[in-house]
C-alpha positions in Angstrom: 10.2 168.1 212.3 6.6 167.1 213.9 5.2 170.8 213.2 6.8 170.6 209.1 4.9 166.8 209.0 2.1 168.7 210.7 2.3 171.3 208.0 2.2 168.7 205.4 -0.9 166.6 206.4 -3.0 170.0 207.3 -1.9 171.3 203.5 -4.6 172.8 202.1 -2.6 174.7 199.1 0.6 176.5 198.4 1.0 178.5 201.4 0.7 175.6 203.6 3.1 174.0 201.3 5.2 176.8 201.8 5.0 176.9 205.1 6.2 173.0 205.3 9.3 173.5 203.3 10.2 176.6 206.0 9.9 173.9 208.8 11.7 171.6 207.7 14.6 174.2 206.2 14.5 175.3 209.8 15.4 171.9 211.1 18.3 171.3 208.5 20.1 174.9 208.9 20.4 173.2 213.3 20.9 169.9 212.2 21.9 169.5 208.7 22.5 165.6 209.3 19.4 165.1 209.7 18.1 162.6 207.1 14.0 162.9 207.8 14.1 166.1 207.3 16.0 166.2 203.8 13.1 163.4 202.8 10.5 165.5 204.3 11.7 168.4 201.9 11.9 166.4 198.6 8.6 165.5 199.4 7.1 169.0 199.8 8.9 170.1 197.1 7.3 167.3 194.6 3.9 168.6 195.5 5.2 171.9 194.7 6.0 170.8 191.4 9.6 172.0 192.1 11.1 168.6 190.6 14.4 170.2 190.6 14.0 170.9 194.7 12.7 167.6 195.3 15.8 165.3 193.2 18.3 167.8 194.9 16.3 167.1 198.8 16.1 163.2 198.0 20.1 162.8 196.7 21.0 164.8 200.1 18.4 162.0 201.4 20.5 158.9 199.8 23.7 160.7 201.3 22.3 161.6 205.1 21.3 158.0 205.3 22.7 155.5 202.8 21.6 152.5 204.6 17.9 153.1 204.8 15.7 150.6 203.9 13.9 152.4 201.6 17.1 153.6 199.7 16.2 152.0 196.3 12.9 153.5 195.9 13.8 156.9 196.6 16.4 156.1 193.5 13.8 155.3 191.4 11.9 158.1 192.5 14.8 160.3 191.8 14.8 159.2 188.0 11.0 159.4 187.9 11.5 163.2 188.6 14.4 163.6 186.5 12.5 162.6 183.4 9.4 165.0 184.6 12.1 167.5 185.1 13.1 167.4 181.7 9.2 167.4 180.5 8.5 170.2 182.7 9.5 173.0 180.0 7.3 171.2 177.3 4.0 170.5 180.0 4.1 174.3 180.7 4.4 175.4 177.8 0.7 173.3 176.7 -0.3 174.2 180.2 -0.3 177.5 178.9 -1.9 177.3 175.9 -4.3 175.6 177.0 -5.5 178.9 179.9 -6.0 181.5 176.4 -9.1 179.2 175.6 -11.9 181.2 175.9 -13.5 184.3 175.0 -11.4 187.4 173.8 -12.0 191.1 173.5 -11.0 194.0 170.8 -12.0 197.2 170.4 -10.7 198.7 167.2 -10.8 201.8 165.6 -11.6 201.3 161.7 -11.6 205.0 161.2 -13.9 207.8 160.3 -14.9 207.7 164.3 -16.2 204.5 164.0 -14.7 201.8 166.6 -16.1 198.8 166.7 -16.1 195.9 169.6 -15.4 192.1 168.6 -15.9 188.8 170.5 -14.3 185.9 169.6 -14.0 182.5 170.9 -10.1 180.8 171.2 -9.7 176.9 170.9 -6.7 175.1 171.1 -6.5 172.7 167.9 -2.7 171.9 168.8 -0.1 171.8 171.1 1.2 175.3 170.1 -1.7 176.0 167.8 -4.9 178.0 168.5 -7.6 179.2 166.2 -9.6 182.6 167.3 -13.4 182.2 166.2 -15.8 185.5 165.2 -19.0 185.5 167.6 -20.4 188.9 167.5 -19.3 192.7 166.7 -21.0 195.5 168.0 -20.4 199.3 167.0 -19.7 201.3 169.6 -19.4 204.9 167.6 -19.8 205.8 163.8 -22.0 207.8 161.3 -25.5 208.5 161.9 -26.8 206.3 159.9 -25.2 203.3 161.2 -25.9 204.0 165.0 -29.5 203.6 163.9 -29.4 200.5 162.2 -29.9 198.1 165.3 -28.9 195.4 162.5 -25.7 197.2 161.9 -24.9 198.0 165.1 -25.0 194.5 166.3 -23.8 191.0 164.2 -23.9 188.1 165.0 -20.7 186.5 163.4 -19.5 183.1 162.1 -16.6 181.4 160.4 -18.7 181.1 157.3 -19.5 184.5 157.1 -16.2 186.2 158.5 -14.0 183.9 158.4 -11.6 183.1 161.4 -7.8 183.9 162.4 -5.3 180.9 162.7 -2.6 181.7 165.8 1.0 179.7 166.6 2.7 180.5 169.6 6.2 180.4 170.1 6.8 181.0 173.3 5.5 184.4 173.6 5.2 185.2 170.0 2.3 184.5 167.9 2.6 184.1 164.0 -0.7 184.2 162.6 -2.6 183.8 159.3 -6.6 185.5 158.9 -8.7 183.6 156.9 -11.1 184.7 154.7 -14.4 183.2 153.5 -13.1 183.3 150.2 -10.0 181.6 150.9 -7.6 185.0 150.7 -5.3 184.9 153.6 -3.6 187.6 155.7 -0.3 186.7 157.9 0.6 189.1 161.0 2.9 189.1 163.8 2.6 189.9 167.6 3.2 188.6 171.2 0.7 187.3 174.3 1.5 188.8 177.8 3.6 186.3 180.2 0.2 186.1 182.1 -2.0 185.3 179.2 -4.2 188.2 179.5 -3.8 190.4 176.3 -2.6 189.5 172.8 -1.3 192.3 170.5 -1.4 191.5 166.7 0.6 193.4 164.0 0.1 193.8 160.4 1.6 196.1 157.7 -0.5 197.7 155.2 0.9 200.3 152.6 4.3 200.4 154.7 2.3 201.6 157.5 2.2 198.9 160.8 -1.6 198.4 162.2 -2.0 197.0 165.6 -5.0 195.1 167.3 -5.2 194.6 171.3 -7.0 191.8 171.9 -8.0 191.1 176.2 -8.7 187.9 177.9 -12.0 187.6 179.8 -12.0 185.5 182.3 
């Protein structure tokens, strides 16, 4: 018990965290009567963000020791992490639209050898809705005449003048829509890696199916 409490006051992140909860799991596989250390748990677990571990630790709490005097706040505390329990799903799911913000990578080959390199720039304009911005293209292989055009080679880009893509994420799949600067519009399909890292996009042309990788930097 003193070396999980210990543990908790020294915590400098999740291992320490970690290293808490096995303290004080230690104490209740010898004594699992023992109400501290149930309370001690529910609250490591709440700093772990493991709402579900923390209600489960805090009810044991109520029935280890039913006269405490502090009885009717950990019940409130209970519902408090019931509700955030239920939220959880919907917090992670802006949580994690919120980390593809940023600046995004694609190399694509337009044929005729010529691939060319685009950076864009992701915002979030909603809670499931993104929009990915042009800044630059630069081409990396191609005709003769192109290479040495420094102009050509490298563009700066804006919505004005190349429009801008339009993303809505369902849990891992994206529908999305390209815009145009003259208004035309272009929907696609695809999916973002459980990690955020790389998007694929994937549009049909002439019955044949293109895709485009696109790759986080962080």
């Amino acid at each position: 018990m003193i070396r999980g409490q210990t543990a908790i006051k020294a915590a400098n992140g999740p291992e320490d965290l970690k290293a808490a909860a096995a303290e004080f799991e230690q104490a209740l596989w010898a004594a699992p009567w023992l109400a501290s250390a149930y309370f001690n748990l529910a609250l490591v677990r709440e700093k772990q963000k493991d709402y579900a571990g923390a209600i489960k630790n805090y009810k044991l709490y109520v029935l280890a020791a039913p006269n405490a005097e502090d009885i009717a706040a950990v019940r409130r505390k209970t519902i408090e992490l019931e509700y955030l329990e239920e939220k959880k799903p919907e917090q992670e799911a802006r949580d994690f639209v919120s980390r593809l913000a940023g600046t995004w990578v694609s190399i694509f080959d337009v044929g005729s050898g010529t691939r060319i390199k685009y950076i864009s720039e992701m915002v979030v304009v909603g809670d499931n809705r993104l929009e990915l911005n042009p800044v630059r293209s630069t081409i990396l292989s191609g005709p003769r005449f192109i290479m040495n055009d420094p102009k050509m080679v490298d563009s700066v880009l804006s919505r004005a003048t190349s429009g801008y893509t339009s993303l809505t994420l369902k849990g891992l799949q994206i529908e999305g829509t390209n815009y145009s600067p003259s208004g035309k519009t272009e929907t696609f399909s695809g999916e973002v890696t459980q990690d955020g890292s790389t998007m694929i996009f994937r549009s049909t042309y002439k019955g044949k199916i293109y895709e485009q990788r696109w790759v986080h930097q962080r």
